[in-house]
GUZA-45035 format. One record per atom (N, C-alpha, C): x, y, z. Coordinates in steps of 0.05 Angstrom, whole numbers, padded with zeros to 5 digits, always signed. Example, Ala and Ser with C-alpha at 12.3 -4.5 7.8 and 13.67 -1.06 7.14 Angstrom:
+00264-00114+00156;+00246-00090+00156;+00264-00066+00156;+00257-00045+00142;+00273-00021+00143;+00258+00001+00157;
END
This chain:
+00179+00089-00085;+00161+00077-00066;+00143+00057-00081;+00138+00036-00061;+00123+00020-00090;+00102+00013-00063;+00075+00004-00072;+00050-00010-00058;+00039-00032-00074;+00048-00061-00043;+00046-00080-00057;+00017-00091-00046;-00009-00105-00066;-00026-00112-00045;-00037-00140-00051;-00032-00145-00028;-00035-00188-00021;-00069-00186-00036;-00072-00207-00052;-00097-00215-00060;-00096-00242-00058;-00131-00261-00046;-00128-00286-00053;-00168-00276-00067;-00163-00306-00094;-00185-00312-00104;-00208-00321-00085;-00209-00326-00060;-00228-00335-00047;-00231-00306-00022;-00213-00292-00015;-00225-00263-00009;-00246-00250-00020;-00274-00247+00001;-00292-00223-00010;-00286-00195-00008;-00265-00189+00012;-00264-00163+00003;-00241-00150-00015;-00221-00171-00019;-00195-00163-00038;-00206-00145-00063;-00229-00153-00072;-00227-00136-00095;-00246-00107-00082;-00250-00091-00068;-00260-00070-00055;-00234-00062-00047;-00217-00068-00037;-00185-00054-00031;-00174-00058-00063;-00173-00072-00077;-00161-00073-00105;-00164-00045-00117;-00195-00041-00115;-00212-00015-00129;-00195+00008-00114;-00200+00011-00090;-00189+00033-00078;-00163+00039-00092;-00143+00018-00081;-00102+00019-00086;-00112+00028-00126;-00128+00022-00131;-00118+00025-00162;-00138+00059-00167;-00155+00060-00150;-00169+00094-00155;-00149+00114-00147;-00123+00104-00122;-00111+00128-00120;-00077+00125-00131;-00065+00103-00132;-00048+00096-00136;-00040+00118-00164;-00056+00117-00187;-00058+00136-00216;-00033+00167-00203;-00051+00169-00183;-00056+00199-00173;-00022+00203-00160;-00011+00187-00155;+00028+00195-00154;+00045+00183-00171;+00033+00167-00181;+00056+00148-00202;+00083+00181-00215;+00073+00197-00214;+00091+00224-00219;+00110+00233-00202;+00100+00217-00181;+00120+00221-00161;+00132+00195-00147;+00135+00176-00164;+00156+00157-00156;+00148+00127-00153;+00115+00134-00151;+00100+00111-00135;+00098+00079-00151;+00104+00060-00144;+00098+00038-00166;+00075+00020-00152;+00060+00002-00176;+00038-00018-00159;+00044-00045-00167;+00037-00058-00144;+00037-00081-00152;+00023-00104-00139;+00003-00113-00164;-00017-00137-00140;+00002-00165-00143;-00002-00175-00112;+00006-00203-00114;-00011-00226-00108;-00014-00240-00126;-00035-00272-00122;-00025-00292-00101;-00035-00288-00079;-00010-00301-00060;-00014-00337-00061;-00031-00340-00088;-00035-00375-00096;-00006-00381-00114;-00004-00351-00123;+00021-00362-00140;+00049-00372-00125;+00065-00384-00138;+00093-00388-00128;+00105-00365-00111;+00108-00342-00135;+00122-00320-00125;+00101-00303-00101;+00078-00306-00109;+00057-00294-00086;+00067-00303-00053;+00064-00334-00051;+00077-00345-00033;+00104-00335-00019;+00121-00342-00030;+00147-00328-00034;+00145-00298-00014;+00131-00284-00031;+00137-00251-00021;+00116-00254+00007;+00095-00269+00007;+00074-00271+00037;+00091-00280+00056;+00110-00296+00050;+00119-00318+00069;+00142-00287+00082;+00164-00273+00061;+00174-00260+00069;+00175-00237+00088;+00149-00224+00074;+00138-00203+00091;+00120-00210+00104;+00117-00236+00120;+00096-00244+00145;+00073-00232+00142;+00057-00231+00121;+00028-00232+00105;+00014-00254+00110;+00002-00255+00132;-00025-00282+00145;-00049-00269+00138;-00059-00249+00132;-00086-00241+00125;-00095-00226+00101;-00111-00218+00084;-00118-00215+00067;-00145-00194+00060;-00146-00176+00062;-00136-00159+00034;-00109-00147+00063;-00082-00149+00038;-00054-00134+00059;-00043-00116+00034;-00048-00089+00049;-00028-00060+00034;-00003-00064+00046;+00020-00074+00032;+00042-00064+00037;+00067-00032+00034;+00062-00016+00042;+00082+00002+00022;+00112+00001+00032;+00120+00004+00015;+00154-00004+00017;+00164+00029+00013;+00193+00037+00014;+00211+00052+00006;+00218+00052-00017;+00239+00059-00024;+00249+00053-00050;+00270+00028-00038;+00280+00032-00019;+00297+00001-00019;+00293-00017-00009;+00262-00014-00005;+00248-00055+00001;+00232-00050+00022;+00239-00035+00039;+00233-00030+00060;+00207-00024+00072;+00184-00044+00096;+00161-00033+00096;+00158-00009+00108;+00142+00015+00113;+00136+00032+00124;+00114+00035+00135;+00091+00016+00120;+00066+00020+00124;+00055-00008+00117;+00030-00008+00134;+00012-00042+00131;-00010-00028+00134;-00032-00043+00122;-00050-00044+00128;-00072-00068+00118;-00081-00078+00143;-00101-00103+00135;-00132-00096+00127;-00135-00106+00111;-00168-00105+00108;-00169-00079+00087;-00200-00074+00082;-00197-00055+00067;-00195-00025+00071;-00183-00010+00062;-00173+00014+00076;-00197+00038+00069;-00185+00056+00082;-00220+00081+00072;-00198+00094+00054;-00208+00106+00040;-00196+00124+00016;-00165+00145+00021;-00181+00160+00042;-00163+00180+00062;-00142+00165+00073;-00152+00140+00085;-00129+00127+00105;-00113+00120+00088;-00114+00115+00056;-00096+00103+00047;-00078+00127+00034;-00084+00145+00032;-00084+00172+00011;-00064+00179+00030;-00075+00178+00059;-00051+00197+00081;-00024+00178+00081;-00024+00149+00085;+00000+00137+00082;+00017+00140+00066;+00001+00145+00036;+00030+00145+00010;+00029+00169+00017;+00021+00194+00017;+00027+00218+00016;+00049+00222+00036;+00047+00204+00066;+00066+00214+00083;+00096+00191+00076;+00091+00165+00060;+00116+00156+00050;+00124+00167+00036;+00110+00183+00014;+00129+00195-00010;+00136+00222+00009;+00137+00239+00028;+00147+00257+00042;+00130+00282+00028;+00098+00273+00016;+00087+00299+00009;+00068+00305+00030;+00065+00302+00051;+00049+00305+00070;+00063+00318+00098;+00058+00340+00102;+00072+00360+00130;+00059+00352+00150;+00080+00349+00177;+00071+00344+00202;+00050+00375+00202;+00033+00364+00229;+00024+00389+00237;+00037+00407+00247;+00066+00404+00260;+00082+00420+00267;+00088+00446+00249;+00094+00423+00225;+00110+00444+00197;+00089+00458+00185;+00059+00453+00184;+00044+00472+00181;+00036+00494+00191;+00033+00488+00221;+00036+00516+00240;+00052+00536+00236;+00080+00514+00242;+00092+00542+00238;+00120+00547+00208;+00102+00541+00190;+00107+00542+00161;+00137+00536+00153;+00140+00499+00149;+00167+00492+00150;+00157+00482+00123;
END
């Protein structure tokens, strides 16, 4: 699973989601997770914004392992909200179902 996140140099809040994706991101890299910021001034920044229809800024992308988005999120995320997404892309997070009744 990899989390990709849109940055531009003239965003005030890109670097407050930067901080976040990089305080928890540490915390699965053991379990599969990759990061990756993109400068969307660069060539290839462009490129990947244009692809994955990225118009706003600060953008969490998380992907699959085969490209694939699962999860967005615009702006800057709260800690939890971002924590519950990778946890439920990498499949470490139980419905409430499977907790009840112990799946």
């Amino acid at each position: 699973m990899k989390i990709l996140l849109f940055v531009s140099s003239r965003c005030p809040h890109c670097p407050s989601a930067e901080s976040i994706v990089k305080k928890l991101a540490p915390e699965y890299y053991e379990h599969g997770l990759r990061f990756e910021k993109i400068r969307v001034k660069t060539g290839e920044g462009k490129r990947l914004a244009a692809s994955f229809g990225v118009m706003s800024m600060p953008a969490i992308l998380i992907l699959d392992d085969d490209g694939n988005e699962i999860h967005r999120i615009v702006g800057v995320p709260s800690e939890s909200g971002l924590k519950n997404k990778i946890e439920s892309g990498l499949g470490l997070k139980k419905s409430f179902l499977d907790r009840v009744f112990g799946r």
